[in-house]
KOLLUMGU-591553 format. One line per 8 residues: number of its first residue (from 1); for each residue x, y, z of N, C-alpha, C. Coordinates in nm, 2 decimals. Atoms other than C-alpha are relative to their C-alpha. Example, Ala and Ser with C-alpha at 12.3 -4.5 7.8 and 13.67 -1.06 7.14 Angstrom:
BEGIN
1> 0.09/-0.12/0.00/1.23/-0.45/0.78/0.09/0.12/0.00; -0.09/-0.11/0.00/1.37/-0.11/0.71/-0.08/0.11/0.08;
END
This chain:
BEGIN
1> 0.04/-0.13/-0.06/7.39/6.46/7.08/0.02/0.11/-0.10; -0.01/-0.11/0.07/7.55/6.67/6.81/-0.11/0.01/-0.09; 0.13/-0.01/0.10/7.27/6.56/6.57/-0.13/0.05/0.03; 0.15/-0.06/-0.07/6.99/6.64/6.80/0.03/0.11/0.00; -0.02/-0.12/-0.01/7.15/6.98/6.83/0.02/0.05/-0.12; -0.01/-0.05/0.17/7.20/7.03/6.48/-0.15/0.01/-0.07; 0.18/-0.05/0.02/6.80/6.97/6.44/-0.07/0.09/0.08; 0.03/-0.12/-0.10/6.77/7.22/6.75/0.03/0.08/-0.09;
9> -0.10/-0.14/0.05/6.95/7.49/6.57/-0.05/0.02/-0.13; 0.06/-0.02/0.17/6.79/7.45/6.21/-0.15/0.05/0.01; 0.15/-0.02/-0.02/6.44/7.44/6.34/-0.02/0.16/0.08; 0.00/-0.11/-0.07/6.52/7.71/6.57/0.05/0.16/-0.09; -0.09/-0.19/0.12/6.66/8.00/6.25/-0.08/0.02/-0.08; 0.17/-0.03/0.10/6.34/7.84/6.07/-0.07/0.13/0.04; 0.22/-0.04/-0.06/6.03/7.94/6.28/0.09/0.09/0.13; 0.02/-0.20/-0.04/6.20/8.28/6.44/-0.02/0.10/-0.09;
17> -0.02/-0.12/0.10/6.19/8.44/6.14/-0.11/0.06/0.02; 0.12/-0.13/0.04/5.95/8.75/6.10/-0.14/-0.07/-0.09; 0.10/0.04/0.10/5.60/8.61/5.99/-0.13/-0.05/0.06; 0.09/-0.02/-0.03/5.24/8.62/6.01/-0.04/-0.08/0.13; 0.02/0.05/-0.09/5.20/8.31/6.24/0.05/0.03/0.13; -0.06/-0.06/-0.10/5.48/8.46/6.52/-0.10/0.12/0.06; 0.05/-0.14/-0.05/5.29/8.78/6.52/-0.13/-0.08/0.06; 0.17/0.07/-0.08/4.92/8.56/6.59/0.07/-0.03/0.16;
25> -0.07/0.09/-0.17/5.12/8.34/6.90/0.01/0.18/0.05; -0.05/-0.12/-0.04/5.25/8.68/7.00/-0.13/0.07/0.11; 0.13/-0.10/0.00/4.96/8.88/7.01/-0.13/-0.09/0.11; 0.12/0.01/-0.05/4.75/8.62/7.16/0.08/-0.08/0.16; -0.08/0.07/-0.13/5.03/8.51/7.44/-0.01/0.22/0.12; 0.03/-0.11/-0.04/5.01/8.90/7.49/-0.12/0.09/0.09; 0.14/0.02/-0.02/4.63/8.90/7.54/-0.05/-0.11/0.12; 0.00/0.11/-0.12/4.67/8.60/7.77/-0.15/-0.08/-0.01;
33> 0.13/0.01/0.09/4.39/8.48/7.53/0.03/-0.12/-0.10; -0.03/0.14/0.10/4.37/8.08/7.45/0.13/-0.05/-0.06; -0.14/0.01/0.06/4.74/8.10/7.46/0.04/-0.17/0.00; -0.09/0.14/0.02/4.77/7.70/7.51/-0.04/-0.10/-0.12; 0.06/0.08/0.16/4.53/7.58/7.23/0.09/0.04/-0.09; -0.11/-0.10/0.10/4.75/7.80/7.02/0.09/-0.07/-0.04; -0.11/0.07/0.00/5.08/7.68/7.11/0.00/-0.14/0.02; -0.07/0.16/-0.03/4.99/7.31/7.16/-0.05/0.01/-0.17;
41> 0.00/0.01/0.11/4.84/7.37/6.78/0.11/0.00/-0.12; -0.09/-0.08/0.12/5.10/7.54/6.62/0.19/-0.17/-0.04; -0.05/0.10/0.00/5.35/7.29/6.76/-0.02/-0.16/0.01; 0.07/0.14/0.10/5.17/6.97/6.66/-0.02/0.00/-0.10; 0.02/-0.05/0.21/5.12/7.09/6.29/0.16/-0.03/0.00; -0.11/0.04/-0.01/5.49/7.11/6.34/0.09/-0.16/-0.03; -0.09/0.11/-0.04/5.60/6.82/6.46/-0.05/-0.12/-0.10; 0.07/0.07/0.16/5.31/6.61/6.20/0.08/-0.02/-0.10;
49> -0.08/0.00/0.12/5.51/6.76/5.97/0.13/-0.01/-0.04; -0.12/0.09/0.00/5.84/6.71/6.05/0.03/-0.17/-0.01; -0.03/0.16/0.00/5.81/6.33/6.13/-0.07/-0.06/-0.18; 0.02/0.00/0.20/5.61/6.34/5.74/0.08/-0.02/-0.07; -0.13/0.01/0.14/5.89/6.44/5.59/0.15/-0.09/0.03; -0.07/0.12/0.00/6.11/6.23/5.76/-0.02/-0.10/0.00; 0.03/0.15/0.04/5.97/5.91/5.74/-0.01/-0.02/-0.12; 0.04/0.08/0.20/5.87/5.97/5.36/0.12/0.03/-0.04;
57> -0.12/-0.05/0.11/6.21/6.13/5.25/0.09/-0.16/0.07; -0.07/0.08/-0.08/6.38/5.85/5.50/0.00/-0.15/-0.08; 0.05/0.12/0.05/6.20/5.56/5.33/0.06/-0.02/-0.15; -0.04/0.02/0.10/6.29/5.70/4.95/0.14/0.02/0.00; -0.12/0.00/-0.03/6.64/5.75/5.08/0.07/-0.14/-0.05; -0.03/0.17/0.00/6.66/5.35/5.13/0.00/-0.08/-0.12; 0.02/0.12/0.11/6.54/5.28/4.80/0.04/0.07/-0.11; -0.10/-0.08/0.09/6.73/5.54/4.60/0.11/0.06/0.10;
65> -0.12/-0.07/-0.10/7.02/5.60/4.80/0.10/0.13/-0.03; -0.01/-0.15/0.05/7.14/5.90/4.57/-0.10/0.10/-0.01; 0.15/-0.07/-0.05/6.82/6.07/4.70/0.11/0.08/0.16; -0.09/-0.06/-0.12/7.11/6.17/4.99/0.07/0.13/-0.04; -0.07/-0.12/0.05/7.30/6.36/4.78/-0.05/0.12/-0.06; 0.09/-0.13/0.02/7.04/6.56/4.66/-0.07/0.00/0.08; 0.04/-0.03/-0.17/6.90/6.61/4.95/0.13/0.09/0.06; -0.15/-0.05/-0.07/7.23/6.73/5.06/0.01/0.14/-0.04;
73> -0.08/-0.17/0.08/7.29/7.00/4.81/-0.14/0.10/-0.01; 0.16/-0.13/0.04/6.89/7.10/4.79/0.00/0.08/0.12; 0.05/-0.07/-0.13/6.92/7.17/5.18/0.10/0.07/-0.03; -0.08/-0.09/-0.04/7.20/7.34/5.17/-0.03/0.13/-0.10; 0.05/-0.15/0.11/7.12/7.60/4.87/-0.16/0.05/0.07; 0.09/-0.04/-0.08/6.75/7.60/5.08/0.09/0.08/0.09; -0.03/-0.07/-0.15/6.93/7.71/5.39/0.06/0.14/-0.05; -0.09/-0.08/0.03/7.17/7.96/5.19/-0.11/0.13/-0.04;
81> 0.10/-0.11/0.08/6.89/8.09/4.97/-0.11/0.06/0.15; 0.09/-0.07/-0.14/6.67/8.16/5.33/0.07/0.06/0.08; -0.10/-0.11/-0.08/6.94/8.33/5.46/0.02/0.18/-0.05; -0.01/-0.12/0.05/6.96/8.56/5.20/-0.11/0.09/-0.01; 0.15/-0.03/0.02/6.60/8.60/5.17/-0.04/0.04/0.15; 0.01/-0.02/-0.18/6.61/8.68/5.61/0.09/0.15/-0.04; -0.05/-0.11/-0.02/6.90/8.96/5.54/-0.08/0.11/-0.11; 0.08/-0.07/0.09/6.67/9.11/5.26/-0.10/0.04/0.06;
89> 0.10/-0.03/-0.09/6.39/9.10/5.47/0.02/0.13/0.12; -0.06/-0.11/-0.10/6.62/9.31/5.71/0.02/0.12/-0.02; -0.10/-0.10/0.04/6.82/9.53/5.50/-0.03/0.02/-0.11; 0.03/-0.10/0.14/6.66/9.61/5.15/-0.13/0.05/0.04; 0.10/-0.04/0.05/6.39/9.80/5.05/-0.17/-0.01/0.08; 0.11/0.05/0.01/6.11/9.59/5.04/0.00/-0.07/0.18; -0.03/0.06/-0.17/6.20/9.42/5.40/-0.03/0.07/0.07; 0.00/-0.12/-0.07/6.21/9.72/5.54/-0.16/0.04/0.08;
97> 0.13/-0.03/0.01/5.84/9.76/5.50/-0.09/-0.12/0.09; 0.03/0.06/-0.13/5.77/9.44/5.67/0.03/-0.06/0.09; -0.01/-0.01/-0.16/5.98/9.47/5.93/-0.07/0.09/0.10; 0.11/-0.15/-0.07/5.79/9.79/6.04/-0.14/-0.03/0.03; 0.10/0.03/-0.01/5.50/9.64/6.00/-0.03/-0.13/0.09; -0.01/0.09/-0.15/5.55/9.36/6.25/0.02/0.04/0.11; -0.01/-0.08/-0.14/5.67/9.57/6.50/-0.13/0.02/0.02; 0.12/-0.07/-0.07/5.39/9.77/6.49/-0.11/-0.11/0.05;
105> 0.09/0.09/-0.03/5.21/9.46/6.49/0.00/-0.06/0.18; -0.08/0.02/-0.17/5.41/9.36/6.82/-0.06/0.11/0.09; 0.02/-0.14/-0.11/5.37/9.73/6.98/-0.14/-0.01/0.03; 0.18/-0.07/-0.02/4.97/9.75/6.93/-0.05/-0.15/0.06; 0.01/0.11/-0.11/4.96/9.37/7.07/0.04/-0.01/0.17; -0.06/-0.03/-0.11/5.16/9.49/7.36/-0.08/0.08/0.07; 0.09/-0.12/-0.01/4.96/9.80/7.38/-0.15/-0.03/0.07; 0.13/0.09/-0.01/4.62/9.57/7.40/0.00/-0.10/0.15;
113> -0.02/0.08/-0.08/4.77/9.36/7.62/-0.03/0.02/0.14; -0.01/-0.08/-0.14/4.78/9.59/7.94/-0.15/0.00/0.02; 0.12/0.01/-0.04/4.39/9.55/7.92/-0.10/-0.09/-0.03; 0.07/0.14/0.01/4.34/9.24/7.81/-0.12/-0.08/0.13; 0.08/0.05/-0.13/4.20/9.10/8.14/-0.13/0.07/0.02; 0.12/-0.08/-0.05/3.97/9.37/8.17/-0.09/-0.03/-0.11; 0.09/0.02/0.08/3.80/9.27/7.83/-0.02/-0.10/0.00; 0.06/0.11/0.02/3.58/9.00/7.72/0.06/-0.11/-0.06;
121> -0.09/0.15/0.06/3.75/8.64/7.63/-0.07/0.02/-0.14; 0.06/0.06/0.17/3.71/8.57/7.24/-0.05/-0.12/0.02; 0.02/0.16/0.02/3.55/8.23/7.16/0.10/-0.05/-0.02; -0.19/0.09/0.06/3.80/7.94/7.13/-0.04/-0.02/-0.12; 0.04/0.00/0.12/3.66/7.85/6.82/0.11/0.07/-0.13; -0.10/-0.07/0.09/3.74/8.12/6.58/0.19/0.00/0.00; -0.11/-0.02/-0.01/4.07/8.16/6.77/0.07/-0.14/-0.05; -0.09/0.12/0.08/4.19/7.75/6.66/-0.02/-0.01/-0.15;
129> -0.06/-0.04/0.16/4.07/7.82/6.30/0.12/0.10/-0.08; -0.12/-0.05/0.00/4.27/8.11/6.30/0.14/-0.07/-0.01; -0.10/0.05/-0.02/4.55/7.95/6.44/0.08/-0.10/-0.18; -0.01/0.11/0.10/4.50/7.66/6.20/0.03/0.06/-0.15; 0.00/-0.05/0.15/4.47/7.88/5.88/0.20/0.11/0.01; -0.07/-0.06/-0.02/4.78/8.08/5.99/0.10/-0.12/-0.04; -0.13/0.10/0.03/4.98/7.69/5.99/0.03/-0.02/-0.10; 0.01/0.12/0.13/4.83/7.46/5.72/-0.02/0.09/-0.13;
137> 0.01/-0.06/0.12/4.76/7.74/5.47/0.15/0.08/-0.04; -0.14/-0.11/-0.04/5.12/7.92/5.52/0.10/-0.14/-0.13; -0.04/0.07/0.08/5.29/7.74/5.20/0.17/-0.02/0.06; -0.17/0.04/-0.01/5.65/7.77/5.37/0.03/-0.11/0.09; -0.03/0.13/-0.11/5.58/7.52/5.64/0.02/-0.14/-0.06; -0.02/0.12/0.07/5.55/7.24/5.40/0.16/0.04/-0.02; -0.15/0.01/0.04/5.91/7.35/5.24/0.09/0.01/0.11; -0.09/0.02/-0.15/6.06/7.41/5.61/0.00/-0.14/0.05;
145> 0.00/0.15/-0.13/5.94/7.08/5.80/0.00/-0.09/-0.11; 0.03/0.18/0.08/5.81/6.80/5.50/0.18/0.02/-0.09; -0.11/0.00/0.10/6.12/6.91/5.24/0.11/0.03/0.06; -0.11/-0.02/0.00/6.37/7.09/5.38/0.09/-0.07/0.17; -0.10/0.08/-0.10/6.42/6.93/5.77/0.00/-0.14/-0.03; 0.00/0.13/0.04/6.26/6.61/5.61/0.15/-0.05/-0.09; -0.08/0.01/0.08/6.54/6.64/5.37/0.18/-0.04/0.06; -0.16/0.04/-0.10/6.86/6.69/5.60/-0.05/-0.10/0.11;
153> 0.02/0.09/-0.10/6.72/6.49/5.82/0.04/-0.17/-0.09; -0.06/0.13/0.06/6.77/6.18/5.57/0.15/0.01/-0.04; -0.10/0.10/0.03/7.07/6.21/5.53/0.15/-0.02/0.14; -0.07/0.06/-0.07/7.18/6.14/5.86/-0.02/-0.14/0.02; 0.01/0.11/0.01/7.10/5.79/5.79/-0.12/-0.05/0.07; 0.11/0.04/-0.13/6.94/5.59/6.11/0.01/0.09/0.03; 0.02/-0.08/-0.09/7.00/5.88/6.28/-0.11/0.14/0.01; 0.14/-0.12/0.04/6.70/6.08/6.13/-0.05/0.02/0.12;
161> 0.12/0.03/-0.08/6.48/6.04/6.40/0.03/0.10/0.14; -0.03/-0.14/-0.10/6.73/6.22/6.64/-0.01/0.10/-0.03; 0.04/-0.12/0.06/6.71/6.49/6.40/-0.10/0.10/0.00; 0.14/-0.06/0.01/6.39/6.55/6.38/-0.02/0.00/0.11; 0.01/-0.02/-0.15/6.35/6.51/6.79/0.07/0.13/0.02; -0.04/-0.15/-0.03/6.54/6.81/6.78/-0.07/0.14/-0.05; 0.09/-0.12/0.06/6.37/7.01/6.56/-0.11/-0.02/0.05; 0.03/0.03/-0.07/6.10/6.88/6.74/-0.02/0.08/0.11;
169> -0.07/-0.11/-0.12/6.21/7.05/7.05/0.02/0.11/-0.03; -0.01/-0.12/0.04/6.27/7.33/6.86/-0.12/0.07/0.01; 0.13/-0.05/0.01/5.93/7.39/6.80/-0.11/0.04/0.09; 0.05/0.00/-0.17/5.77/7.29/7.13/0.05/0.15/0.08; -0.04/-0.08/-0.07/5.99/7.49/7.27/-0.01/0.19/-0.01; 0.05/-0.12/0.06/5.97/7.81/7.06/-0.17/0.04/0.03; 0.15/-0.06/-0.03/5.60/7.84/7.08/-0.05/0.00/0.18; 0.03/0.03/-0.10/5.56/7.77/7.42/0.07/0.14/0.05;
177> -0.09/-0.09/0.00/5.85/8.03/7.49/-0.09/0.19/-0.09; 0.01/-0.08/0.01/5.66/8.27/7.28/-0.09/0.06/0.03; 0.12/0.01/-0.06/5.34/8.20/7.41/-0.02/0.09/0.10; 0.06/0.00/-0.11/5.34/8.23/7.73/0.17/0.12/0.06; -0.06/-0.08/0.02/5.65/8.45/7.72/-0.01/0.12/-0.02; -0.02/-0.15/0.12/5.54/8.73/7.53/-0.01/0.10/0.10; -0.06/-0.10/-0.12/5.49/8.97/7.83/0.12/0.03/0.02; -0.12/-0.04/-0.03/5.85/8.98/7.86/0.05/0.05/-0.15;
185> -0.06/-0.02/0.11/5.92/8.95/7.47/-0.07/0.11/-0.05; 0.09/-0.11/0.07/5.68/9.22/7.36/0.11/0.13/0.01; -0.10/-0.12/-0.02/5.88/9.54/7.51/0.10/-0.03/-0.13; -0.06/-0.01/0.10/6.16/9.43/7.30/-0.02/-0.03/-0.18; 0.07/0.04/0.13/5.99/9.32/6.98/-0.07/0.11/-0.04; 0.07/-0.08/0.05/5.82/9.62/6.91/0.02/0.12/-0.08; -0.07/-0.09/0.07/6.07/9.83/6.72/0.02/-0.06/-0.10; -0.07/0.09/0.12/6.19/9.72/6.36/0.11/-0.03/0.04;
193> -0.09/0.11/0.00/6.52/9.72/6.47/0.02/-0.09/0.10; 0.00/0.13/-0.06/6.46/9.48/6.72/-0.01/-0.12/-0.10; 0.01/0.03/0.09/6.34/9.32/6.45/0.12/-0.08/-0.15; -0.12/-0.04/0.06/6.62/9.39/6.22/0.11/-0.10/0.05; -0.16/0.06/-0.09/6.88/9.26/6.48/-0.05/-0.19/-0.01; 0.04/0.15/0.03/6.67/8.91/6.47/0.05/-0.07/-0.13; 0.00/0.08/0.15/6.65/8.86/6.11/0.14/-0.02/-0.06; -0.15/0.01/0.09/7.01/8.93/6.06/0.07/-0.09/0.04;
201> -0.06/0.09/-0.08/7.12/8.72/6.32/-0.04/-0.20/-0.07; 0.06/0.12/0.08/6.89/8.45/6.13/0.05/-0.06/-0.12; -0.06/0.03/0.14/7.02/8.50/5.78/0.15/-0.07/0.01; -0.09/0.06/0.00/7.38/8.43/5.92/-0.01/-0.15/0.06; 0.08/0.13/-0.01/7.27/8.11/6.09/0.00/-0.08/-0.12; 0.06/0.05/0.10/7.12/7.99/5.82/0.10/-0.03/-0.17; -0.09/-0.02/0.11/7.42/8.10/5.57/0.12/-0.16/0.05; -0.04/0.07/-0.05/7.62/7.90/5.82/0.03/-0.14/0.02;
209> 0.04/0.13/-0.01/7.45/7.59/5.85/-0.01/-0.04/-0.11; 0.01/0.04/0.13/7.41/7.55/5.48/0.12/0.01/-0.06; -0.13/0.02/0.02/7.77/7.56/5.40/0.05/-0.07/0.05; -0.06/0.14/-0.06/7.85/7.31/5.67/-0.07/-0.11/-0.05; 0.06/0.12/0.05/7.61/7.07/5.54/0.09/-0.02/-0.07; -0.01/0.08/0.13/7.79/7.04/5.22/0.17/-0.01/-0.01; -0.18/0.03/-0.09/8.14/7.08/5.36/0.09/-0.05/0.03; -0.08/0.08/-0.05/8.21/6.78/5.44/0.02/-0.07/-0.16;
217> -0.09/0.09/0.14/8.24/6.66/5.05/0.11/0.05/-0.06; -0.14/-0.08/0.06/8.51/6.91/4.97/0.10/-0.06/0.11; -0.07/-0.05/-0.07/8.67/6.85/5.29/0.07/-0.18/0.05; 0.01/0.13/-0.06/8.60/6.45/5.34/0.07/-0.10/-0.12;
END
């Protein structure tokens, strides 16, 4: 159980962060516009690519078994370095810029939203390429799901599989949640520092989890 929840909790500090695909789901759970194609897309690209990276990191695991240990130390500087790269996003400069600019993206999807019904449906079409170009083109999903959960995920041994069922669940759950949610989550999402208070909450997470990974060789 703790392992499934430990792939809950990784997948879940991933794919909240601030970024172009959240804002699409958002906007179009907002609109109440082809929100299930969406979310059953977003989280099937997902999950593809989680069980990817754990069956292929899983398999070279078995036949280089010091493929664990680096794995070990890569996730953990991944998670640390995405942490840092989440409170920067928050609290310097450059972050600053697009956190504001998500909001706004949030507020004017919110804003749209109150007369969604009254306007004309988009095609589904455009709206699953969209989707699609938002996943498979988005270069950090490969290093989230094939490398970095494929990665911790091997080195719980057999136990990958729970691993990844959690993060799994994360994903499902998240999109679905933001989907069909977003009426409620919009109001609050549409400030930066709502914003703000996310990402920072993300970066520690993330700082968190990447120091326990590797924790146990100092400590074991």
């Amino acid at each position: 159980m703790l392992i499934l929840l430990s792939g809950l909790g990784l997948m879940f500090s991933l794919i909240i962060a601030v970024g172009a695909q959240n804002v699409y789901v958002l906007r179009q759970g907002l609109r109440r516009e082809h929100v299930l194609p969406v979310v059953l897309i977003c989280a099937a690209s997902d999950a593809a690519l989680v069980l990817a990276g754990t069956a292929g990191l899983g398999y070279l695991v078995k036949t280089l078994p010091w493929l664990i240990v680096v794995a070990r130390w890569a996730g953990a500087v991944s998670l640390v370095v995405y942490g840092i790269l989440a409170a920067r996003r928050a609290w310097g400069s450059a972050g600053e810029a697009l956190v504001a600019d998500t909001a706004e993206g949030a507020a004017d999807a919110a804003a749209a939203g109150g007369t969604a019904t009254l306007t004309r449906t988009a095609p589904l079409a455009p709206v699953i390429l969209a989707t699609l170009a938002f996943t498979w083109l988005n270069p950090n999903v490969y290093l989230d799901t094939v490398l970095l959960i494929g990665g911790i995920a091997a080195t719980h041994g057999d136990d990958r599989w729970l691993f990844a069922a959690g993060a799994i669940t994360a994903s499902v759950a998240w999109f679905f949640a933001l989907g069909y949610g977003a009426r409620h989550l919009g109001r609050w999402l549409r400030t930066p520092r709502a914003w703000r208070i996310l990402d920072t909450v993300i970066a520690a997470l993330l700082v968190v989890m990447g120091i326990g990974l590797v924790l146990p060789v100092f400590v074991g």
